[in-house]
N, C-alpha and C positions, 0 to 999 in steps of 0.2 A: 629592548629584548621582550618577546614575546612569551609567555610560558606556556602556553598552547596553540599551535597552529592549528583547525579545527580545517579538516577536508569535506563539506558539503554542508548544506545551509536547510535540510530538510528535518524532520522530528528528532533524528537521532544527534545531528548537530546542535542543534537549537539548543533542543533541550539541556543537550552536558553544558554548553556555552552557558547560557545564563547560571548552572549553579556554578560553575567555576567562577564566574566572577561575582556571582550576587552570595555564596557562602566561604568561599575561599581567598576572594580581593584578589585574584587573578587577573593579569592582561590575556586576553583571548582575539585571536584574529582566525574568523570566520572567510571561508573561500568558498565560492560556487565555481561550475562552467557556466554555468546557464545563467541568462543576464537577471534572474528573480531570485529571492529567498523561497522558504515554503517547502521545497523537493517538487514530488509531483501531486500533494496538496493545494498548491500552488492554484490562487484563484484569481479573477480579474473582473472590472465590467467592460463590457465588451462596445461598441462602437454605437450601439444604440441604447445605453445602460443598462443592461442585462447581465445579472451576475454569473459567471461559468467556470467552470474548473476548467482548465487547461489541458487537463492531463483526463479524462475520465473522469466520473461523479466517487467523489470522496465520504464516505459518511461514517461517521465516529461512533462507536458503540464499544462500551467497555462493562464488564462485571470488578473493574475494578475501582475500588472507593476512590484509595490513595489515587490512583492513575488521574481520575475525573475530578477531583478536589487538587492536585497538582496543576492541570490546564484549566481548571478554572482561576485561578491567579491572574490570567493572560484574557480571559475572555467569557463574556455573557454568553447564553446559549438559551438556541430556540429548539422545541420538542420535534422531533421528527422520529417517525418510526416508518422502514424503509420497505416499501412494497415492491414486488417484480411478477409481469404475467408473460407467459411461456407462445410465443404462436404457435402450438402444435398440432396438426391437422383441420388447418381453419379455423382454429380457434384461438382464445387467449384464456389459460388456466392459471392459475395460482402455482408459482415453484418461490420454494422448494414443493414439491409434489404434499398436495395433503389432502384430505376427503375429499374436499370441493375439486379437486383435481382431479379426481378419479370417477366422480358421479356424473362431472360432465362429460369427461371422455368417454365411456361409456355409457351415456344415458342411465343409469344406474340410482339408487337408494342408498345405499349402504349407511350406517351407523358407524361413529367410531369402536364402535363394540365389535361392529362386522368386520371393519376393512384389515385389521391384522392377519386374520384370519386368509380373506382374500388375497392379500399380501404372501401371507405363506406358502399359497397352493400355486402360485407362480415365480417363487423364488427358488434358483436353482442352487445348491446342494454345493460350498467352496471349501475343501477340505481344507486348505491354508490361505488366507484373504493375503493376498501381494502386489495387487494392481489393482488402478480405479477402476477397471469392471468389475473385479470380484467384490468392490467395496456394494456395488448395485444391482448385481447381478445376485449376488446370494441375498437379497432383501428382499428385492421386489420385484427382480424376474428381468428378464432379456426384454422382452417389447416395449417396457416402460425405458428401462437403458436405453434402447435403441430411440425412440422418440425423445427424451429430454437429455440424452449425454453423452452419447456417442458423437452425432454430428457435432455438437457442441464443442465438445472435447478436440475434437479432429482441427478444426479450424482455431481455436483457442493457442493449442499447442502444438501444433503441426504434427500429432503424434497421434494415434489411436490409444482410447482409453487401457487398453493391454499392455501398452507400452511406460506407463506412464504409474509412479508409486504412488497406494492405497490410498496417500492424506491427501489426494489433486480432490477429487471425489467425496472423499470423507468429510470434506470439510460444509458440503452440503447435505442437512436431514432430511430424514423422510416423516411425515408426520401422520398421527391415524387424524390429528381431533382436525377445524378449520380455523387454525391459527394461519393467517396468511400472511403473516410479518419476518421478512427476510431473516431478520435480527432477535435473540429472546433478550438480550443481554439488558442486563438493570437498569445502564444509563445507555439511552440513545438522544444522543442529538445532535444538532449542527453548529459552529460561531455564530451565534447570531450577526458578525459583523463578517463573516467569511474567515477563513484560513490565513491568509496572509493578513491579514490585520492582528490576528491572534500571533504571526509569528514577528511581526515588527512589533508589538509589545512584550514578547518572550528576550528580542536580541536589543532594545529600548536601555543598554546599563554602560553608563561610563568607562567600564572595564570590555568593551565586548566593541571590537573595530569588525565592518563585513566589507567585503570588496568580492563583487559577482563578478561572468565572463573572465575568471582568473581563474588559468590550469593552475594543479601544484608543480607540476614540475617546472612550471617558467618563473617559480618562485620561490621553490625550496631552499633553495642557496643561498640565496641572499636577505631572506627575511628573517632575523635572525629568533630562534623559537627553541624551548627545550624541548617540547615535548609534542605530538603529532595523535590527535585524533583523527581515521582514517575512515569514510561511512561509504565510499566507490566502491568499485568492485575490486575483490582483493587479488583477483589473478592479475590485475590492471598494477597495483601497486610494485609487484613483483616482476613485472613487463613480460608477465606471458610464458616466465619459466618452465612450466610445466605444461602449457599449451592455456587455451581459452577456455574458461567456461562458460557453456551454452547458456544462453537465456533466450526467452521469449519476449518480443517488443508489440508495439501496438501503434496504429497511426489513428489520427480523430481529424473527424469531418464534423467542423460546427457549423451549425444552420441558425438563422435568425426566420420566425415565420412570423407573418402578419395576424397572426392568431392567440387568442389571449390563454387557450391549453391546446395541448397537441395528442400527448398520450394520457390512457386514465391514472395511468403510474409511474412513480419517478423514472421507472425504467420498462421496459419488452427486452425480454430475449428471443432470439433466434436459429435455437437448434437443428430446424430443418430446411431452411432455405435461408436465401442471400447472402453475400458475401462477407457483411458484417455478421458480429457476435449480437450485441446487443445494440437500442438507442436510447439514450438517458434525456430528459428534461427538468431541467434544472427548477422551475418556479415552484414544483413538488416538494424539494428539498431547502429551498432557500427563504420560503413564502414570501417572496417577491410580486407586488403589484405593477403590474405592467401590463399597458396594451396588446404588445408583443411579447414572443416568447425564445427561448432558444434550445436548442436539443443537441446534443453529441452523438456522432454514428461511430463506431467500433471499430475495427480491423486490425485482427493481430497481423504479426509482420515476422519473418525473418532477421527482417535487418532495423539498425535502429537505435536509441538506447536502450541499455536492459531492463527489464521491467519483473521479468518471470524467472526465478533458477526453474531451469526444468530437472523435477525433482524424478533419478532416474538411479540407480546403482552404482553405473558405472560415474557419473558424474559424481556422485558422493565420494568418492573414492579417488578423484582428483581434487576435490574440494580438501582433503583429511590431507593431502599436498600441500595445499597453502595454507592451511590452517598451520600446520608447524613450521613451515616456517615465520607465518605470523607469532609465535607463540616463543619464536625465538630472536624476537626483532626489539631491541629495549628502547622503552622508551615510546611505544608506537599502539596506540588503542584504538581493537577494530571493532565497531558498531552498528548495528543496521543492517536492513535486507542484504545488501550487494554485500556489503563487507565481512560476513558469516555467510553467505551464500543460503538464507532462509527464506521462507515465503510466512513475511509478518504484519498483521494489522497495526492500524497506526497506532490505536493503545498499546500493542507487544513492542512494537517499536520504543515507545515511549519510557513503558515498565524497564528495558533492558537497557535504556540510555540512565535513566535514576537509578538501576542495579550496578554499572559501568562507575556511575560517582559515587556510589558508598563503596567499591572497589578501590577507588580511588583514594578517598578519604580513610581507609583503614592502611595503605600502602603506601600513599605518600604525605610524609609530614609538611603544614603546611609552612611557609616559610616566612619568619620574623623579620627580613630584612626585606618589605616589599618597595623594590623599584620604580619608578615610573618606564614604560616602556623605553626603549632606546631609539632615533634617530635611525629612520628608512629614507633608503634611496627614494624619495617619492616619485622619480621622472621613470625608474626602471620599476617602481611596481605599474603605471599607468601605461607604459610600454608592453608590458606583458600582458595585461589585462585588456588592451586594444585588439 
């Protein structure tokens, strides 16, 4: 007997999995789809040892103590602080937008003393901010929108920024001074050993079984478990009762070049032309020595796994659907992006899987007669898992 069945092998999993068994003596059995732990963390070296995310470039930045003193447990870390330049109008400028953005786009001087000012005389006037245009459009005016966020926006989420709620946008500032760093936040860095290294030292406990390429549903039944931590997507748990919630997916094209750098910065984005969003090279972020290099190319998608809630009204308001009946389901704890239907960094992730266990730890008493797991069909968990 299992006392928690844990549905997905990424931050939000990990994390509860180990303190269930490393502060409660918990049996815990860990399940993925996907044949890796990690989520989309999820890192490798790649065929000519070059280390790469799988999933898009991942980089860890948090203002929080607890959070960064918690993953350090699991893992050494090396400095990175995460740069990105814009190709916009032939050129490559500093985004998020900041002085040096704006002096070179238009040949310009300007002082951080000046450019607010500048700023103000082309921001247009949003008597109630409600969509990610208005978040940019009343800052810093329609032409700048138009060059770093519109196109951007468009292909990112198959939506026009109009379309799309104030925090898509928000979540990028505008800067006067020439801070050029993606990220302000206290702690920035990376594993120094990668992602999944940090996450088979997290699930590394006697108490904590994983088995990847395993749906839950081809296992629910018979594995026998009290309790169900759930981090999918939760209209998925519920089979769809109330219909689908949208999300935004993304496909990657990894390159290996014969070149020891490719780009001047971890990343380029691409707001006004090609079909990708951005291209990311990894030896930026990973300080990786290597003759060769390798870069990820972007492409959101329609279809795909989900990656993006598209954060929209009417969507919120199917979400508030399964949210209760999550809320009325005992026994069953939803955590993580897909499973609250939020758009979170891996520290928010993190914060609300350690918030999720001292929820836990105040609601359920822990139990005096600890068991040893019980006896599983081994041949029909490898059957499902095939």
């Amino acid at each position: 007997m299992f006392d928690w069945l844990i549905v997905g092998a990424g931050f939000a999993g990990s994390v509860l999995a180990e303190r269930l068994a490393s502060q409660r003596g918990e049996k815990v059995l860990v399940i993925d789809r996907r044949p890796h732990i990690g989520g989309n963390a999820f890192d490798r070296y790649n065929e000519h040892g070059l280390l790469v995310h799988q999933y898009g470039p991942h980089i860890f930045h948090t203002n929080s103590q607890r959070i960064f003193d918690h993953l350090s447990q699991f893992t050494a870390w090396r400095a990175y602080e995460h740069r990105v330049l814009a190709s916009v109008d032939g050129m490559l400028v500093p985004i998020p937008i900041n002085l040096d953005t704006v002096n070179r786009l238009y040949g310009l001087d300007l002082t951080s003393e000046e450019l607010p000012a500048w700023f103000a005389a082309r921001a247009e006037p949003v008597e109630v901010v409600k969509t990610s245009e208005d978040v940019v459009v009343s800052v810093v005016g329609r032409e700048l929108y138009e060059k770093f966020f519109q196109g951007y926006t468009r292909k990112q989420w198959g939506l026009d920024p109009s379309q799309l709620d104030k925090s898509i946008t928000a979540r990028v500032p505008i800067r006067t001074n020439r801070d050029d760093r993606y990220f302000t936040d206290s702690h920035q860095f990376m594993p120094r050993d990668g992602y999944t290294r940090m996450f088979e030292r997290m699930l590394d406990h006697p108490g904590i079984s994983v088995m990847t390429n395993t749906e839950y549903r081809a296992i629910r039944d018979f594995v026998p478990h009290r309790r169900v931590i759930f981090t999918g997507p939760i209209d998925e748990y519920f089979e769809y009762r109330h219909g689908k919630l949208p999300y935004r997916s993304l496909q990657f094209q990894h390159e290996t070049l014969d070149t020891e750098q490719a780009l001047p910065t971890g990343t380029v984005n691409y707001p006004q032309s090609e079909d990708y969003t951005r291209v990311s090279e990894y030896k930026h972020m990973t300080g990786q020595v290597h003759p060769k290099t390798a870069i990820t190319y972007e492409y959101p998608s329609a279809e795909g796994d989900p990656y993006y809630p598209i954060l929209r009204p009417e969507n919120a308001v199917l979400y508030k659907k399964y949210e209760a009946l999550a809320q009325a389901t005992p026994d069953v704890w939803f955590v993580g992006r897909l499973a609250t239907y939020r758009y979170y960094n891996m520290d928010q992730v993190t914060g609300q899987a350690l918030a999720t266990f001292e929820r836990i730890e105040a609601q359920l008493p822990r139990r005096e007669d600890m068991r040893p797991a019980g006896d599983i069909d081994r041949s029909r968990l490898e059957a499902s898992a095939a």
